[in-house]
C-alpha positions, 0 to 999 in steps of 0.5 A: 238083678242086673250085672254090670261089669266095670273094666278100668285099670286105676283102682280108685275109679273102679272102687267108686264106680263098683261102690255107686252101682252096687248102692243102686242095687246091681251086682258088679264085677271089675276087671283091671284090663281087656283081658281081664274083662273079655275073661269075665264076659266069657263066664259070666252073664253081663248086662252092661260093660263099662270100660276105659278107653286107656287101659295096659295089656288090651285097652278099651277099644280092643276090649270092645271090638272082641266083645262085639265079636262074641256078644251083645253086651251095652258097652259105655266108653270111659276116658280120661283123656281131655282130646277127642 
């Protein structure tokens, strides 16, 4: 069973997205900032992150620059934001 980790900081986004992976049959994990997703991957053994770009503490691209530092881990950037 795959283990994807959703590291978003509006609750209501994570919910529906945690809702929407578990009803295809993987396991999820939240985390509400960087820190909190970096402290997951740490212990845990995640085959897919899923992490907003705007998050408070570290945000998504900081998050993701850390990862890259300890693992492998297939990253998808999520974001609100209608600019590039």
């Amino acid at each position: 069973e795959y283990h994807i980790l959703v590291c978003e900081d509006e609750k209501e986004i994570a919910d529906a997205i945690e809702i929407y992976l578990k009803n295809q049959g993987y396991d999820v994990s939240q985390a509400g900032d960087g820190i909190e997703g970096l402290a997951i991957i740490e212990k845990e053994e995640i085959d897919l992150a899923i992490v907003d770009i705007m998050m408070p503490r570290m945000d998504g691209l900081s998050a993701t620059m850390q990862i890259r530092k300890e693992k492998n881990v297939p990253i998808l950037l999520l974001s609100a934001k209608t600019e590039e």
